[in-house]
C-alpha positions as a printed Julia matrix, in Angstrom:
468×3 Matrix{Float64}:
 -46.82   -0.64  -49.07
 -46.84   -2.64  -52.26
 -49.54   -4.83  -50.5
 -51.66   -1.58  -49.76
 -51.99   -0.75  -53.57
 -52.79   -4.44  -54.55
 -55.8    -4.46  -52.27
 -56.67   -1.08  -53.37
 -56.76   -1.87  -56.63
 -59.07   -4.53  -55.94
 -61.39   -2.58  -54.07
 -61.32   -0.02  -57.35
 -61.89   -3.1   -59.76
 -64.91   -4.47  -57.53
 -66.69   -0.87  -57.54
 -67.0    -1.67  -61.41
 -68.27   -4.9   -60.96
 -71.3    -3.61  -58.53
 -74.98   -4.21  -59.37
 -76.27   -1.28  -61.47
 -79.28    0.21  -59.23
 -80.08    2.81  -61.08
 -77.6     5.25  -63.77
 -77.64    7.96  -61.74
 -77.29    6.84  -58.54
 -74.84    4.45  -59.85
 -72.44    7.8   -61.75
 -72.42    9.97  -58.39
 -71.33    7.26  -56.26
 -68.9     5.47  -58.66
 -67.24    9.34  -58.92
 -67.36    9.9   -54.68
 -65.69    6.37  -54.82
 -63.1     7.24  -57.26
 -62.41   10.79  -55.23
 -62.26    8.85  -52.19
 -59.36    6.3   -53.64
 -57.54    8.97  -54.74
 -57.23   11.21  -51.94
 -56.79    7.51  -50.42
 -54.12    6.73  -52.82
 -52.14   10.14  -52.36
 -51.87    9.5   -48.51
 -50.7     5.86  -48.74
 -48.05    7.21  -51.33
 -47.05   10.05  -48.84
 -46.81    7.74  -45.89
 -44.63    5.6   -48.37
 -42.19    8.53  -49.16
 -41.91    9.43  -45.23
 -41.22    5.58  -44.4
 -38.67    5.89  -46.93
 -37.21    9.17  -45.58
 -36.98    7.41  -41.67
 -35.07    4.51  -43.21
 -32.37    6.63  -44.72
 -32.22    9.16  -41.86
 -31.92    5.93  -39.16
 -29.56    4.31  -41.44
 -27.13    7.21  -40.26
 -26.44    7.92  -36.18
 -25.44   11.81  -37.75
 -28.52   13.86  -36.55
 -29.78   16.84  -39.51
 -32.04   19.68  -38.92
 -33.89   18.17  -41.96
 -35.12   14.77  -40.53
 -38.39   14.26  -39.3
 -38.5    15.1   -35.69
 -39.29   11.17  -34.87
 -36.67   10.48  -36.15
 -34.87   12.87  -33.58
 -36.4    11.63  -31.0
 -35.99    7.85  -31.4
 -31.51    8.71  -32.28
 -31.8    10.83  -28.87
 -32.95    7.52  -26.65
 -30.68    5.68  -28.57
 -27.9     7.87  -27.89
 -28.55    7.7   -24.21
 -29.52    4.2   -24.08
 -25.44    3.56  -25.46
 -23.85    5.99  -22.98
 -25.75    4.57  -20.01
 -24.31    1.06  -21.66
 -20.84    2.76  -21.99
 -20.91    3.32  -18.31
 -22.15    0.68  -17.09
 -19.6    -1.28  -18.72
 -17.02    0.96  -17.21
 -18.06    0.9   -13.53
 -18.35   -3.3   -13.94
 -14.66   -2.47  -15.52
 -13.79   -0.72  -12.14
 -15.29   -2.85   -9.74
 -13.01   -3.72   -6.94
 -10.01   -1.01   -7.95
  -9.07    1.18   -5.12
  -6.71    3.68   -5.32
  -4.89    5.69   -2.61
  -2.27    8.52   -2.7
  -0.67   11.07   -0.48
   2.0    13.9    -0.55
   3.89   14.63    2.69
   6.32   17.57    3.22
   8.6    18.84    6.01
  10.57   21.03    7.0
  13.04   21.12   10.23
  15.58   22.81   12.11
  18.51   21.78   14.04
  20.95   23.58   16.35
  24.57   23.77   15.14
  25.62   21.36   18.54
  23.32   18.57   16.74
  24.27   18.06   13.11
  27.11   15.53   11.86
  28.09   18.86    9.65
  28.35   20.91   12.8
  26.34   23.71   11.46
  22.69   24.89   12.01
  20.99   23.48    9.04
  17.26   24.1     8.25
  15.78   21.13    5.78
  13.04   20.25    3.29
  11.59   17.38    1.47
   8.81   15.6     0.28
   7.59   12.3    -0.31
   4.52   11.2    -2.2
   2.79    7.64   -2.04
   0.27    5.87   -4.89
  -0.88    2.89   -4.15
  -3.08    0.63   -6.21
  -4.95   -2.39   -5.69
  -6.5    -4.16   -8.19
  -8.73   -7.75   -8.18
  -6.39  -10.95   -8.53
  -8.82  -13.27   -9.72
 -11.38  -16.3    -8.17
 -10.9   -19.96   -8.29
 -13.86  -21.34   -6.06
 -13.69  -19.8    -2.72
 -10.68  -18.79   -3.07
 -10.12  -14.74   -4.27
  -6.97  -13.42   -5.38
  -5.54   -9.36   -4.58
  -3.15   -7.83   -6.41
  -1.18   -4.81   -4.54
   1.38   -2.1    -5.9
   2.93    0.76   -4.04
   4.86    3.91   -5.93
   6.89    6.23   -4.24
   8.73    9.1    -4.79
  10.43   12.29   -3.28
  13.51   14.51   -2.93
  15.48   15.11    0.35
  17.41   13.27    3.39
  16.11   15.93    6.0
  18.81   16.91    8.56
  21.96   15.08    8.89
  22.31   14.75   13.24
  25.26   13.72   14.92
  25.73   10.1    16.17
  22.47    8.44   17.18
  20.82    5.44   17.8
  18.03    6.76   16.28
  18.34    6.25   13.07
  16.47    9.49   11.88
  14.21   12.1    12.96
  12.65   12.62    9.98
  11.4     8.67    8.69
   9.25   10.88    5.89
  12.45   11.42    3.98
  12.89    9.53    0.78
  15.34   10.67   -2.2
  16.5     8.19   -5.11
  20.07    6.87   -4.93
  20.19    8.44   -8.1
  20.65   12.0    -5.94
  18.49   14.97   -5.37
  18.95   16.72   -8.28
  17.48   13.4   -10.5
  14.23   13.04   -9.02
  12.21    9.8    -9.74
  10.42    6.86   -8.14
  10.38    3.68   -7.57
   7.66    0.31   -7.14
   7.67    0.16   -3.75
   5.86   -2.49   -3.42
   4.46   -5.19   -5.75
   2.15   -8.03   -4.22
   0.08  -10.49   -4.66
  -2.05  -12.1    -1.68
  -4.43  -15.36   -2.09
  -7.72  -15.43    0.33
  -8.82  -18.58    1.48
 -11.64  -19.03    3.71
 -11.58  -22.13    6.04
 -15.58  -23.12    5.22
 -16.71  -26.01    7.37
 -19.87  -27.03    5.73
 -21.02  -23.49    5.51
 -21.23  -20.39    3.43
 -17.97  -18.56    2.24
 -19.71  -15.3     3.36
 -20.38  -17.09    7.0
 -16.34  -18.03    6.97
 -14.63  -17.1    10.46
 -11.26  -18.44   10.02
  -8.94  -17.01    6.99
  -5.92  -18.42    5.37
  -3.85  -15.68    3.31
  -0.74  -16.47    1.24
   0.97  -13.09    0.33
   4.47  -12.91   -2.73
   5.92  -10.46   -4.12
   7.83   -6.94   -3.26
   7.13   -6.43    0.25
   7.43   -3.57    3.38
   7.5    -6.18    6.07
   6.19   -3.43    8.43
   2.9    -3.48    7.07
   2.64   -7.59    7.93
   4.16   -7.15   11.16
   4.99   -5.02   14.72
   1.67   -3.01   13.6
   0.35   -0.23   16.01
  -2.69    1.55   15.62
  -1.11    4.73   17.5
   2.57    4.41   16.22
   2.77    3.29   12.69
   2.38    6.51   10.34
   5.24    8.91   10.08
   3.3    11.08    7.64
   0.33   11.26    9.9
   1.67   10.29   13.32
   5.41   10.27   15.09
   8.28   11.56   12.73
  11.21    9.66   15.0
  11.8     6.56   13.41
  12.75    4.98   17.26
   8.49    5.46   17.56
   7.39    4.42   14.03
   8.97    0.73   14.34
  10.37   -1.51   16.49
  13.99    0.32   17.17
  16.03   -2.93   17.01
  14.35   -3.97   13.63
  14.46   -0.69   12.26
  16.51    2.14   13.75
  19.21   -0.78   14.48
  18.92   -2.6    11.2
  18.19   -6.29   12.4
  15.58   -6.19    9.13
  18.42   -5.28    6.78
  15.62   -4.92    3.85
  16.92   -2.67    1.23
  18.13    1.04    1.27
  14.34    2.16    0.97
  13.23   -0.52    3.33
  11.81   -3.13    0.65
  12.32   -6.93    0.22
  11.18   -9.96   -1.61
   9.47  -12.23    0.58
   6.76  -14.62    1.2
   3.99  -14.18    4.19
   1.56  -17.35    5.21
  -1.13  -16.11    7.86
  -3.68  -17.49    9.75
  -6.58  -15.63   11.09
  -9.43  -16.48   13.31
 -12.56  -13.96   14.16
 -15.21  -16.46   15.62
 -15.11  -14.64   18.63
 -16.41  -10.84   17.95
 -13.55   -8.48   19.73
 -11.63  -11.36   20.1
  -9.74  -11.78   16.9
  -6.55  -13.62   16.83
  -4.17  -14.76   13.93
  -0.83  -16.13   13.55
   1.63  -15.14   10.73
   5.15  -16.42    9.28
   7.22  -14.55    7.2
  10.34  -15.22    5.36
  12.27  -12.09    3.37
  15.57  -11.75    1.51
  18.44  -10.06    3.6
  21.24   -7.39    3.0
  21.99   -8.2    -0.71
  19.32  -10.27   -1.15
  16.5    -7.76   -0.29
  18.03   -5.79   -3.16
  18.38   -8.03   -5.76
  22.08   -8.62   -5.96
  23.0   -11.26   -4.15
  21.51  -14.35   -2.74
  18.25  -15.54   -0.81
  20.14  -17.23    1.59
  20.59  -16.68    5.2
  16.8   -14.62    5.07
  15.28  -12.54    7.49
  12.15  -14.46    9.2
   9.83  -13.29   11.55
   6.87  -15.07   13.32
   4.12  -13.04   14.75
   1.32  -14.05   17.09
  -1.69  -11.01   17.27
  -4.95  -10.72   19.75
  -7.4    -8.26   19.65
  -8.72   -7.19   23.29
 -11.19   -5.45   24.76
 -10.55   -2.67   28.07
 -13.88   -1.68   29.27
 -15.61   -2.44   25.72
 -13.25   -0.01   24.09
 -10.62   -1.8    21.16
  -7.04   -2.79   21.19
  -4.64   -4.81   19.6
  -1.57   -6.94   21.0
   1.8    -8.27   18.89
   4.54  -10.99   19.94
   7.09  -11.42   17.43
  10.48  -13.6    17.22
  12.69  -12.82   14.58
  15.95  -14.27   13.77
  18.35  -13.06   10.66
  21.14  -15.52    9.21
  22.77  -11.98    7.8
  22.6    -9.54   10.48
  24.96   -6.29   10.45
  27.17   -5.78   13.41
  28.43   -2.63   14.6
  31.67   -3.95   13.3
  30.5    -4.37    9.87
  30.68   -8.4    10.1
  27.49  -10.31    8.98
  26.75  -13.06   11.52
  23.24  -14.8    12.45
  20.83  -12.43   14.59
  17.69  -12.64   16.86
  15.52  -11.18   18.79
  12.05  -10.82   20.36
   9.51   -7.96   20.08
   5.91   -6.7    21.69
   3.57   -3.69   20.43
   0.16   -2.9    22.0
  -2.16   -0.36   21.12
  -5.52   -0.17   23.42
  -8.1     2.95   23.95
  -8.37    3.65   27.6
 -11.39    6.27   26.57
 -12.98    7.28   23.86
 -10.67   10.41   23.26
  -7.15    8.48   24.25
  -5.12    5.45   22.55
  -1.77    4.55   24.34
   0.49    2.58   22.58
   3.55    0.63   23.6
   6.81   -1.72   22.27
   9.28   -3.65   23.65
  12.64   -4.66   21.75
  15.04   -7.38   23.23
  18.0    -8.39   21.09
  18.91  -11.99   21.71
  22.17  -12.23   19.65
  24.16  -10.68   17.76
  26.38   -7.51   18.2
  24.66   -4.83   17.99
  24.78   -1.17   19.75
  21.86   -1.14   21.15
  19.93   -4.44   23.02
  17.04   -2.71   24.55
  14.4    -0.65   23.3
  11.39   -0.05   25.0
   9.14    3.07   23.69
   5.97    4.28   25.33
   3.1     6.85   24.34
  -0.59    8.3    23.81
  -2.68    9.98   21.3
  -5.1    12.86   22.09
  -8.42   13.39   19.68
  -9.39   16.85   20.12
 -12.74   15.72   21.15
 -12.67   17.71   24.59
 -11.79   21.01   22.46
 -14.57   20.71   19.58
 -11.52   19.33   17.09
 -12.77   15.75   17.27
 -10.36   14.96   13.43
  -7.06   16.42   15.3
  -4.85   14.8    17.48
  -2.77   15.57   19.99
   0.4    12.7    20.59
   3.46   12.5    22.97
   6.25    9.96   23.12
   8.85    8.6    25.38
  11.87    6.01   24.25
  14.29    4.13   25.9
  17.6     2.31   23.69
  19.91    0.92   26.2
  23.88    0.74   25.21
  25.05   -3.07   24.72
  27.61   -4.17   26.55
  29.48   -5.24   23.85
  29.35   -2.3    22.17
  29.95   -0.32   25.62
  33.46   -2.19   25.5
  33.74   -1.28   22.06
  32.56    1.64   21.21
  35.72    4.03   21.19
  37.27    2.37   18.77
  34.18    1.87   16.54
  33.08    5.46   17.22
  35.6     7.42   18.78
  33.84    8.37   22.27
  32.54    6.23   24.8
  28.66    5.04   25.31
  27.44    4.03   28.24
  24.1     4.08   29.44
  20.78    4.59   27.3
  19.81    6.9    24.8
  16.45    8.83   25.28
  14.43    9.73   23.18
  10.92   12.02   23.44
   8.26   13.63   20.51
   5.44   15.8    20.72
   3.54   16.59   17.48
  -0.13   18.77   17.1
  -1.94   17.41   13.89
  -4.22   19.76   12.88
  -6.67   19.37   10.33
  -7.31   22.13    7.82
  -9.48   19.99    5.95
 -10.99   16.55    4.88
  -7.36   16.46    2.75
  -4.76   18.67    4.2
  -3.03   18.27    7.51
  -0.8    20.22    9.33
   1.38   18.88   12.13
   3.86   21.12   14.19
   6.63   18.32   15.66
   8.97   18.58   18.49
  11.71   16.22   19.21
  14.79   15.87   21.79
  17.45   13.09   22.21
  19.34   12.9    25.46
  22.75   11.0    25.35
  22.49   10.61   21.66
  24.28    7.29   20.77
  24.89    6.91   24.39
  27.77    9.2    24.87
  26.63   11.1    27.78
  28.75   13.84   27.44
  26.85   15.08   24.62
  24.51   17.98   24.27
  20.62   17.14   24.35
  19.33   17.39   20.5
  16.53   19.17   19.22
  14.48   19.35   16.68
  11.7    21.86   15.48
   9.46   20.77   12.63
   6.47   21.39   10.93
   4.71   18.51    8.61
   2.14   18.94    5.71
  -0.24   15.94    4.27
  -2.19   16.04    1.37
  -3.95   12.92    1.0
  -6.57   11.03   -1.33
């Protein structure tokens, strides 16, 4: 502005320096000059004052009825501007977190004939999951996952006589810490490395996979998979259907009391061939004390797993081989010695509406009260009925009495087993909505534990999911 009055001033100081026509005509025009700078003058000192006004109200980001309404304007962009910067920054900030959750309840009922207490006992609980994953990191090609699992809950479920099956309720989860002093635990805490196997090509053209997985781990989720027989809060409740029995029900895992352990998991996988896919995994986990933390790493539980996927009249399915062997497996007799055994689970749609599912468990060594296992099932969509998200599943098992334990069981157990235990589910899951289920569940056990002289068990229950 200081420029503007300069040349103004020179323009006034040249008007006085103009060739004199003639008086007159010289007066009226030097006055409708002088007018004219003034008025002139007045707006370039107005326009001064209002630049000066703008400066002071942007020098604040507080917005006041009293500033010009450019001035309004120009803080409202900016305002937006910074908030669509704000998240922006906070999606980037988010990229690649997932997180998942669920809370399962249930309640069952048990004749008197059934329960270790030898009364009718009706049971609740509930168990939630959070699980987190989070980005672990790139170093070339090679991109890093990092993986933790929460859990919580309160109640056993029902307390049934003598089984092999370890439990018909596997939702039930309750601190050792007691019902009554409710908290959770980490689960899980992992961390997995992804390297693609790149031969001269592009990392997002990579067909073969190597992963290297450390940390906290539920071997379950690494190995014996099944697409139709893997969820107890969604699927079967009996834990003889959710995992291998032998590993599970019968303890050759021996992870810890919530069915956790350190370990280490190296894995090969290979999809070059579209519905083909085939990998190979390895993994090596702490046993009995040391899946807890308490004792040492040697003698671990390992496990070696070869997977296919298949194809049965273009429809999907998926088949497991495992060995594992255990240098501190649990005998019946509460002596640790070295176990081992061998495992299949399949999973294959036969339609579009029906998945059947099977596993085989054969103990090698060890002694153990059970050496066969052999479960068998199907899953229903409610397709045919206009339910297309329910399902409809049923479930037959088979855990044959060892013969070592045959000869030994009445003075481990006090009664004689002989024979196999059978086992059988049938659950509705009905779906209220995109996050609530509700799943009615019906179970019996014939020759529980193998003692035929005792009474069929079974169990009514009804399960509810929330889930995120």
């Amino acid at each position: 502005m200081g420029f503007t009055r300069n040349v103004l001033v020179a323009v006034v100081a040249g008007a006085f320096v103009l060739p004199a026509c003639a008086d007159d005509d010289m007066t009226a025009l030097t006055t409708q000059l002088r007018a004219e700078l003034k008025r002139l003058a007045e707006r370039v000192e107005q326009l001064e004052r209002s630049n000066k006004d703008m400066e002071k109200a942007l020098a604040t980001e507080r917005l006041s009825e009293k500033e010009p309404e450019v001035v309004t304007r120009l803080k409202a962009v900016e305002f937006q501007a910074l908030a669509m910067q704000k998240q922006a920054r906070q999606i980037e900030a988010l990229e690649g977190i997932t997180v998942g959750g669920s809370l399962t309840g249930v309640v069952q009922k048990v004749g008197a004939g059934n329960t270790a207490s030898g009364a009718e006992e009706t049971r609740a609980n509930y168990r939630g999951d959070i699980s987190v994953t989070l980005p672990g990191g790139e170093m070339g090609n090679t991109e890093g996952k990092i993986f933790a699992h929460f859990r919580f809950g309160q109640g056993n479920g029902i307390g049934l006589r003598p089984t092999y099956t370890s439990t018909a309720n596997t939702t039930g989860f309750q601190t050792n810490a007691g019902a009554d002093d409710s908290f959770g635990i980490l689960a899980q805490a992992w961390y997995q490395l992804s390297i693609p196997l790149i031969d001269g090509g592009l990392k997002a053209n990579a067909r073969e996979h190597l992963y290297l997985t450390a940390g906290k781990i539920d071997p379950f989720v690494f190995f014996d998979q099944n697409g139709a027989a893997d969820d107890e809060s969604a699927k079967f409740m009996n834990n003889a259907f959710v995992h291998n029995p032998l590993l599970d029900s019968g303890g050759d895992i021996r992870a810890d009391a919530y069915g956790f352990a350190p370990g280490a998991i190296v894995k090969y996988e290979n999809s070059r061939q579209k519905g083909g896919e085939w990998a190979l995994s390895l993994g090596v986990f702490g046993s009995g004390p040391g899946a807890n933390f308490t004792g040492s790493l040697a003698g671990p539980f390992v496990i070696a797993q070869a997977e296919t996927a298949a194809r049965f009249n273009y429809l999907p399915g998926n088949y497991r081989a495992y060995l594992w062997r255990n240098g501190r497996g649990a005998g019946y007799d509460s002596v640790e010695r070295k176990h081992a055994g061998m495992g299949f689970s399949a999973d294959q749609k036969v339609t579009d509406e029906v998945t059947l599912f099977g596993r085989y468990g054969h103990q090698l060594t060890g002694k153990v009260r059970f050496d066969r296992a052999l479960t068998v099932g199907a899953e229903l969509a409610g397709t045919s009925w206009a339910r297309a998200a329910d399902g409809l599943g049923v479930a037959f098992g088979s855990l044959r009495t060892a013969s070592d334990y045959r000869d030994d069981s009445l003075a481990v157990s006090g009664y004689e087993a002989s024979g196999s235990e059978k086992q059988m589910e049938i659950y509705y899951r009905f779906k209220l909505n995109s996050k609530v289920e509700l799943t009615p569940d019906l179970q019996w056990i014939r020759q529980p534990g193998g003692d035929a002289t005792a009474p069929t068990v079974k169990v009514l229950g009804l399960r509810a999911k929330v889930g995120f």
